[in-house]
C-alpha positions as CSV (number, residue, x, y, z in Angstrom):
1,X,-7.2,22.1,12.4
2,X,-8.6,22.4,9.2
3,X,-5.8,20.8,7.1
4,X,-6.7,18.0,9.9
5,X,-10.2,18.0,8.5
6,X,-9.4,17.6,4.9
7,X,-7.0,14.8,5.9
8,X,-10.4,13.4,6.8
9,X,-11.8,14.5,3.2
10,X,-9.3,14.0,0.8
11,X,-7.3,10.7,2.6
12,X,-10.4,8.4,2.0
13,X,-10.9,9.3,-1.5
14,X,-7.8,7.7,-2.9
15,X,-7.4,4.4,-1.8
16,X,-3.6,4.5,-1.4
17,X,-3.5,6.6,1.0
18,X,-6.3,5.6,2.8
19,X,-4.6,2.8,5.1
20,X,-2.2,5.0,6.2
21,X,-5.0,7.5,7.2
22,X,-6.8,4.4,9.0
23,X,-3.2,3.5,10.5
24,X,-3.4,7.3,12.1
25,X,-7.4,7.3,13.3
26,X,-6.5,5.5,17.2
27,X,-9.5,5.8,19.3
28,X,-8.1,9.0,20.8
29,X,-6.5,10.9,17.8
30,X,-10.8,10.7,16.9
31,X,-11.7,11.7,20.2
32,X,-9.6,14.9,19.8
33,X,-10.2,15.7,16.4
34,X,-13.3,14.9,17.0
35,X,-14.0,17.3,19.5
36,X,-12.2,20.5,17.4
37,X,-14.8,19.9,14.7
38,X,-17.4,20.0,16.5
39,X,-16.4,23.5,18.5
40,X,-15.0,24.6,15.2
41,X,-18.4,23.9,13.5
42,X,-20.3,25.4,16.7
43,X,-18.0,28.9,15.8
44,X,-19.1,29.0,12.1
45,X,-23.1,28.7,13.1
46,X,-22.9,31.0,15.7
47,X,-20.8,33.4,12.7
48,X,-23.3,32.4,9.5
Protein backbone atom coordinates (compact mmCIF):
# COMPACT_ATOMS: atom_id res chain seq x y z
CA UNK A 1 0.00 0.00 0.00
CA UNK A 2 2.51 2.34 0.64
CA UNK A 3 4.55 2.03 -2.56
CA UNK A 4 0.78 2.80 -3.82
CA UNK A 5 0.99 6.09 -1.96
CA UNK A 6 4.21 7.32 -3.18
CA UNK A 7 3.05 6.49 -6.71
CA UNK A 8 0.70 9.21 -5.65
CA UNK A 9 3.79 11.40 -4.33
CA UNK A 10 6.51 10.93 -6.54
CA UNK A 11 4.31 10.23 -10.16
CA UNK A 12 3.03 13.93 -10.16
CA UNK A 13 6.24 15.46 -9.58
CA UNK A 14 7.85 14.67 -12.91
CA UNK A 15 5.78 15.41 -15.61
CA UNK A 16 6.62 12.42 -17.77
CA UNK A 17 5.30 10.23 -15.91
CA UNK A 18 2.55 11.91 -14.71
CA UNK A 19 -0.05 10.96 -17.72
CA UNK A 20 0.57 7.66 -17.26
CA UNK A 21 -0.26 8.04 -13.48
CA UNK A 22 -3.53 10.02 -14.54
CA UNK A 23 -4.07 7.15 -17.32
CA UNK A 24 -4.13 4.65 -14.05
CA UNK A 25 -6.41 7.04 -11.42
CA UNK A 26 -10.21 5.49 -12.85
CA UNK A 27 -12.85 6.59 -10.56
CA UNK A 28 -12.53 3.22 -8.73
CA UNK A 29 -8.72 2.47 -8.55
CA UNK A 30 -9.32 6.15 -6.23
CA UNK A 31 -12.06 4.84 -4.51
CA UNK A 32 -9.91 1.93 -3.30
CA UNK A 33 -6.85 3.57 -2.71
CA UNK A 34 -8.59 5.98 -1.40
CA UNK A 35 -10.06 4.11 1.17
CA UNK A 36 -6.56 2.17 2.42
CA UNK A 37 -5.21 5.65 3.15
CA UNK A 38 -7.47 6.65 5.04
CA UNK A 39 -7.63 3.28 7.39
CA UNK A 40 -3.91 3.23 7.05
CA UNK A 41 -3.73 6.89 8.33
CA UNK A 42 -6.51 6.08 11.08
CA UNK A 43 -3.76 3.05 12.31
CA UNK A 44 -0.77 5.48 12.53
CA UNK A 45 -2.90 8.11 14.88
CA UNK A 46 -4.27 5.68 16.89
CA UNK A 47 -0.20 4.34 17.17
CA UNK A 48 1.52 8.12 17.44
Amino acid sequence: MFEIITDFNLETRYPDERFAFYKKCTKKFTEVNLKKIKEIKKWLLKHI
